[in-house]
N, C-alpha and C positions, 0 to 999 in steps of 0.2 A: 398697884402697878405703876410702875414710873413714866411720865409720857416725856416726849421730846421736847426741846424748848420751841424747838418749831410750830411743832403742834399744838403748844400751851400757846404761842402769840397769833395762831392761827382761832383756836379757840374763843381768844379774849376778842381781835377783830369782829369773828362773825356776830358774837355779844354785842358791840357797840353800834354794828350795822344794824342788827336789832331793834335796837335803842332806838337808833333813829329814825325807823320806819315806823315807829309805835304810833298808833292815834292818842297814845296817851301822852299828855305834856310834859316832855322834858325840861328842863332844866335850864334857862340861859346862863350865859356866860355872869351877868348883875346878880343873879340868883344865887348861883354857886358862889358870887364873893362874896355875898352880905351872909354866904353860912361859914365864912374861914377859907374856902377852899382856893389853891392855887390859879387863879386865873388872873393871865395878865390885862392892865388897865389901860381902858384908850380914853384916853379926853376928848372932852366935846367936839361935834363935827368942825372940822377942819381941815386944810390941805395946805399945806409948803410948794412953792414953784419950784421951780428947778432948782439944786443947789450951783454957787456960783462955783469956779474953780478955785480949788482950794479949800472950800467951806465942807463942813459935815451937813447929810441933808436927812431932813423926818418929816413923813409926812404921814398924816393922822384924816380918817373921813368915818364917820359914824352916821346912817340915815334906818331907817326901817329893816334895810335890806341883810344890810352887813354891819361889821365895824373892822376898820381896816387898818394897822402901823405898820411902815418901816422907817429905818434909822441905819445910816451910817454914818461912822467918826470924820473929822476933818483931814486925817491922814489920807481916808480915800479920796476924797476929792481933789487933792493935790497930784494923784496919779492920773489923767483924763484916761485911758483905756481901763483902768478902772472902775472908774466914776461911771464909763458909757455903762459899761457891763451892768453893774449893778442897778444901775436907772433903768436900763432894758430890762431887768430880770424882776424892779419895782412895778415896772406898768405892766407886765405880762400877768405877774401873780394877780396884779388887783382888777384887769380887766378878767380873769377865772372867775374869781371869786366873786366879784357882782354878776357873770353868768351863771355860777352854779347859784348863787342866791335866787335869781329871778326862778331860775327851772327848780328849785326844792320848794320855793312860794307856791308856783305853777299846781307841783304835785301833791301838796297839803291842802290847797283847795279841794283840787278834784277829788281826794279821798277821804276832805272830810275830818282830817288831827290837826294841831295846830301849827306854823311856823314861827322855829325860832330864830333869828337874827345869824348867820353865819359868823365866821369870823378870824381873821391870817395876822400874826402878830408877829416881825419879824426885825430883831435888833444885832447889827454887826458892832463887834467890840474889837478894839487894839490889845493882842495879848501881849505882841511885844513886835517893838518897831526900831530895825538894826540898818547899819549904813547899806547894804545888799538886799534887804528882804522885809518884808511886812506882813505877819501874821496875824488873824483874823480868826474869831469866832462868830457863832450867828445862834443865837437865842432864839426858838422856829415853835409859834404854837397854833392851832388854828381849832375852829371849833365847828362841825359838820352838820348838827343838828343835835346829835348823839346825847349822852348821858356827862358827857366832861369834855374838855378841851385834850386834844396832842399837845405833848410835848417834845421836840428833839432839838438836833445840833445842826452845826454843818462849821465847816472849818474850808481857811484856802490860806496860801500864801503867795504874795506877788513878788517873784523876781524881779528885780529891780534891773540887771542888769541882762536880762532876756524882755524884759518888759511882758512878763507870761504869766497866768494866772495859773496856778499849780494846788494840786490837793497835797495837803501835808503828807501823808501816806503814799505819794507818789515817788518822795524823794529816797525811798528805801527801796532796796530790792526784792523785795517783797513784803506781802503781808505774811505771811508766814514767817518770814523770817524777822521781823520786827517783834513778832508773838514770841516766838520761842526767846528770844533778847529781852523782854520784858516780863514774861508770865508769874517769872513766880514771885518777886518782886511785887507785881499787879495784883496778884491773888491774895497777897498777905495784907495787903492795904486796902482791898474793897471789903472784906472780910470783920478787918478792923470798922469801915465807916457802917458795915452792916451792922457791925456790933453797938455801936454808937444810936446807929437809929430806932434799933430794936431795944436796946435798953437789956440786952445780956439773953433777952428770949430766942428760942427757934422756930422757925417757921418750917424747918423741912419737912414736917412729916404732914403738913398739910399739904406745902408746897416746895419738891424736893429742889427743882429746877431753883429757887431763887433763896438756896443757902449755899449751889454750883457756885465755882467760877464759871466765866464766862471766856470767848476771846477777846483781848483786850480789841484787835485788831481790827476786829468786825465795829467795834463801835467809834466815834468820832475821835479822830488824833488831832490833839492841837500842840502847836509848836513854841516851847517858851525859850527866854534866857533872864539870867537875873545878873550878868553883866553887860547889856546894849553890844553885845558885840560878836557874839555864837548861839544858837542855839546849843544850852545845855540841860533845860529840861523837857518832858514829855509830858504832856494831858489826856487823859482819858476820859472825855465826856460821855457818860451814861446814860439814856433818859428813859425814861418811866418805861416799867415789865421788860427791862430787859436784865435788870440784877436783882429787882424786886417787886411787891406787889404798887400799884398805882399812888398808893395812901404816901407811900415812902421817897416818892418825887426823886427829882433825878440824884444821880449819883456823880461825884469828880474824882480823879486819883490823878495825882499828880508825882511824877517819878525825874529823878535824877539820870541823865544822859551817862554812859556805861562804859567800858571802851566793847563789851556786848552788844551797846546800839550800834556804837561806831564802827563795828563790823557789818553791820547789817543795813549801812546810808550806801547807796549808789555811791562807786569814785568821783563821779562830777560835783557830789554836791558835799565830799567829806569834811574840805577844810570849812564848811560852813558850822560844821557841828564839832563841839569839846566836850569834853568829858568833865562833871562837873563834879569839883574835890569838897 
């Protein structure tokens, strides 16, 4: 019987939750690297002051509790309402995440299993940086207690000439209609990387959902060009069970700007995007 991919990420969740209520010892994040496994690295405790204007700023803290990074490039720090943003959204995560730490401490005591070290990894990248606009990725993994770390994305683009923090996906008129502009396109190309990562096997018939396409749209859009001067191509950031099983880590597809996208950009923002030959 085939189940929904809802229900399959619903499934995998209550598993991990699982996981991480077991009195039995999980797995830290140094555990899981010293066996191969995808987990990102924080170096020794440490902490970066503020960054100065203009400067890219990371800041790194490892103690008992947690272990904590972010990073962003020196392009953000040249924008100040950007730089605020992201320093706001630095201290916010990391004051979380030392209180969930303290309170999952708290509750391993009282019950008796062991705590493991929590832990929020979070790196913004330049994907491409145009006289009008600045687009950004974010490399987002954090680690709960559970059996492995999350993986995901997150994308934005800063208008230069609004001075507006905007989601790439914003700048279409819709999701939907970005999907139908890009789908089949998308589906031929993740298909291929599935191919590649599988090594020519199938998984459907164990797991039907993740030999599906997927919507491109649902998952992280990042915004490229490869002449500094239009957005002309598209990124589709993956991350882990949502194209495939965990083992097979995230997935990228990366697609060429259409005059099919270029129907589907908001008027405001068309001459920003070309069609790439």
């Amino acid at each position: 019987m085939s189940i929904s991919r809802t229900a399959l990420l619903s499934a995998v969740a209550l598993g991990m939750l699982a996981a991480g209520c077991s009195k039995e010892k999980q797995e830290t994040p140094a555990a899981l690297a010293s066996k191969g496994a995808d987990v990102p690295k924080v170096a020794a405790p440490s902490e970066a002051g503020a960054a100065q204007p203009g400067a890219a700023r990371e800041v790194k803290q490892s103690n008992p509790l947690f272990e904590f990074a972010y990073s962003y490039p020196a392009p953000v720090g040249a924008i100040p309402d950007l730089k605020a943003q992201l320093d706001g959204e630095l201290e916010k995560l990391k004051t979380e995440l030392a209180k969930n730490a303290e309170g999952q401490k708290a509750e391993a005591k009282k019950e008796g299993f062991p705590f493991n070290p929590l832990g929020s990894w979070v790196e913004w990248k330049v994907v491409t940086d145009l006289p009008g606009w600045l687009s950004l990725s974010a490399d987002i993994s954090d680690y709960q207690g559970g059996a492995h770390p999350n993986h995901g994305f997150d994308a934005l683009v800063w208008d230069r000439q609004a001075n507006q923090r905007r989601k790439p996906i914003d700048l279409f008129t819709s999701k939907a209609a970005l999907a139908q502009a890009i789908s089949k396109d998308f589906c031929a190309a993740l298909d291929r990387e599935r191919a590649k990562k599988r090594g020519g096997e199938s998984i459907g018939d164990a797991v039907p959902e993740f030999s599906k396409c997927i919507d491109p749209a649902e998952s992280t859009i990042i915004l490229g060009s490869s002449n500094r001067k239009a957005f002309d191509r598209i990124g589709v950031l993956i991350a882990p069970y949502e194209a495939g099983p965990y083992a097979e880590g995230n997935y990228e597809v990366t697609l060429p700007v259409t005059p099919a996208v270029l129907a589907a950009v908001k008027p405001e923002f068309r001459s920003t995007f070309v069609a790439k030959r």
